[in-house]
C-alpha positions as CSV (number, residue, x, y, z in Angstrom):
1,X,111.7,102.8,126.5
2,X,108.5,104.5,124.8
3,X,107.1,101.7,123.8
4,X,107.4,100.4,127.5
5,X,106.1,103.3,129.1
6,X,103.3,103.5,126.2
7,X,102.1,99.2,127.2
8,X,102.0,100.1,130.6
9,X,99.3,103.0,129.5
10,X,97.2,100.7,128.0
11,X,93.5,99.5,129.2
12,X,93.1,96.1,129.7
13,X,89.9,96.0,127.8
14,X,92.1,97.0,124.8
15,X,95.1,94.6,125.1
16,X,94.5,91.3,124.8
17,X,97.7,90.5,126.2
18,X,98.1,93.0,128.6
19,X,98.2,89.6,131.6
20,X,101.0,88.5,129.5
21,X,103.1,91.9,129.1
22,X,102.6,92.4,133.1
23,X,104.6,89.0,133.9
24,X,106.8,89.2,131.2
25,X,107.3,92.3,129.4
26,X,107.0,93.1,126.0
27,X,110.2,92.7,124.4
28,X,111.6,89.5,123.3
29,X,115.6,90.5,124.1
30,X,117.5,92.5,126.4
31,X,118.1,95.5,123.5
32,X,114.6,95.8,123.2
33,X,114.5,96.1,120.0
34,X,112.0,93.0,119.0
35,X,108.6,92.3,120.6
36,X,107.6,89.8,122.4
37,X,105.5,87.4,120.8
38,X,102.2,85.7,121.6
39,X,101.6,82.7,119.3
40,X,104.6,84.1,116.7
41,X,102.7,87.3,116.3
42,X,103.4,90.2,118.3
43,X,102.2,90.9,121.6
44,X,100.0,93.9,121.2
45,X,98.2,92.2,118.6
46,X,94.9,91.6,119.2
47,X,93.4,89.0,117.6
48,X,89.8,89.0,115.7
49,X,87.3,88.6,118.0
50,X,88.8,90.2,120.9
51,X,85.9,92.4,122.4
52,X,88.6,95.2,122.9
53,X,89.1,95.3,118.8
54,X,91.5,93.6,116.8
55,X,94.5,95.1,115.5
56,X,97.1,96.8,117.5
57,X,96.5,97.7,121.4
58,X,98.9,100.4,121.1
59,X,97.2,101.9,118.2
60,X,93.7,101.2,119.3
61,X,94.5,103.2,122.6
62,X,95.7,106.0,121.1
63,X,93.2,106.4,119.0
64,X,90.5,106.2,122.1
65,X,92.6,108.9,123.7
66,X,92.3,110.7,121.0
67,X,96.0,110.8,120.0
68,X,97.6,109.8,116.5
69,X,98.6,106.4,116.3
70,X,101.8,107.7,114.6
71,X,103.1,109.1,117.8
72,X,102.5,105.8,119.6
73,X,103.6,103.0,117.8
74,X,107.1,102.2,117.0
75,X,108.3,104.0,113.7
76,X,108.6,100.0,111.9
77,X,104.6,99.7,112.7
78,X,103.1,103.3,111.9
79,X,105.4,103.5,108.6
80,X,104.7,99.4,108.0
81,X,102.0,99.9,105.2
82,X,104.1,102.3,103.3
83,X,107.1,101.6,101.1
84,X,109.0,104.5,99.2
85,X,111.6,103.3,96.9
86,X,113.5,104.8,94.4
87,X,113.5,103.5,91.4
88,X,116.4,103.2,88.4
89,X,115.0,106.0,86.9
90,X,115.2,108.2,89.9
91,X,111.1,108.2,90.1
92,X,109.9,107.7,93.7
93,X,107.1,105.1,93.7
94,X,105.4,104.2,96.4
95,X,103.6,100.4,97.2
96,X,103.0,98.4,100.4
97,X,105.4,96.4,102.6
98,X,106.1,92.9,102.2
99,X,108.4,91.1,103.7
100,X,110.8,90.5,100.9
101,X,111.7,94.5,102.0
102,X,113.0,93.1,105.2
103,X,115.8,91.4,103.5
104,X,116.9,87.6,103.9
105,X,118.1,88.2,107.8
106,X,115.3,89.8,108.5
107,X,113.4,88.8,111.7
108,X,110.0,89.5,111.5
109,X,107.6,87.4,112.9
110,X,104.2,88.8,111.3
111,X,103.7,91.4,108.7
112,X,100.1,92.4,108.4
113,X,100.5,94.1,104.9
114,X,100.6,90.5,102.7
115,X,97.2,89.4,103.7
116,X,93.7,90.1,101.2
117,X,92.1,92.3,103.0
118,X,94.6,94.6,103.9
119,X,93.8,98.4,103.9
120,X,90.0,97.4,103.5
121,X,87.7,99.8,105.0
122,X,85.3,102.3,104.6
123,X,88.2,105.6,104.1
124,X,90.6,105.1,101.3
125,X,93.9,104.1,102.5
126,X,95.7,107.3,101.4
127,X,93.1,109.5,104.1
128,X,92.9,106.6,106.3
129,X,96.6,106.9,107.0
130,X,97.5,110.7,106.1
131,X,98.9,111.6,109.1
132,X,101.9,108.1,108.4
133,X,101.6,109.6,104.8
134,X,102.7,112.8,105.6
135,X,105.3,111.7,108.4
136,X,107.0,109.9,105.3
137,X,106.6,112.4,102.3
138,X,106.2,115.8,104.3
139,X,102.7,117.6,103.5
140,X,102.9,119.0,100.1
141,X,104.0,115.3,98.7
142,X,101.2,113.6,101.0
143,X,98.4,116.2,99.9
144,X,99.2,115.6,96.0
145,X,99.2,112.0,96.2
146,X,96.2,112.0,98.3
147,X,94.4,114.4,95.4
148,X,95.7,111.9,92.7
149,X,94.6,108.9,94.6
150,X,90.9,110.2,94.5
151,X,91.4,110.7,90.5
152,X,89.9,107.4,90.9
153,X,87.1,107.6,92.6
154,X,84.0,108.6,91.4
């Protein structure tokens, strides 16, 4: 039900879809638990190129409204970047999605973390997405790794 309520709060100029969604929805089955999809990816993607931005309309308008994109995406989307595993030696270790983390039923019709230039940008991934980080790990785990991550970085 969010994410319905959160489409229809959209601007046009940043949903490429948004003609598409108003006919028919943006949900793919009656649960509403899978998105509708626009040339197998899903609907609010916006593709390169669109003059409203690519990437996803529901994060691109709350980012314009000034909200976090964390509080307006569906949790699969906002945490999508981020996997944290345990592994056999009870470390936590922490890498991106792919779609082998789905599992062999899974039904996903696009996962944006398997491509090259993923988390390319001008921030470093672990600041670019500290408010997902710290959703995931709570703050004291988020701020560490965010400190180690810049070890790094000269």
């Amino acid at each position: 039900m969010m994410i319905a309520a959160l489409a229809a709060t959209i601007d046009a100029e940043r949903f490429q879809h948004a003609d598409i969604a108003a006919v028919s929805g943006v949900f793919r089955d009656e649960k509403r638990d899978h998105t509708a999809l626009v040339d197998g990816a899903c609907i609010f993607l916006n593709r390169p190129g669109f003059a409203g931005g690519g990437g996803c309309a529901l994060h691109l308008q709350a980012v314009h409204d000034g909200d976090r994109p964390v509080d307006s995406k569906p949790t699969v989307c906002w945490q999508l970047p981020l996997w944290v595993e345990t592994a056999d030696d009870g470390a936590r270790v922490m890498r991106r999605w792919s779609r082998k983390d789905w599992g062999e039923d899974a039904d996903m019709a696009w996962c944006c973390t398997e491509v090259d230039d993923t988390q390319v940008g001008d921030e470093p991934t672990a600041d670019y997405l500290s408010d997902e980080l710290t959703a995931i790990v709570g703050p004291e785990v988020s701020v560490a790794i965010r400190e180690r991550c810049r070890w790094g970085r000269s």
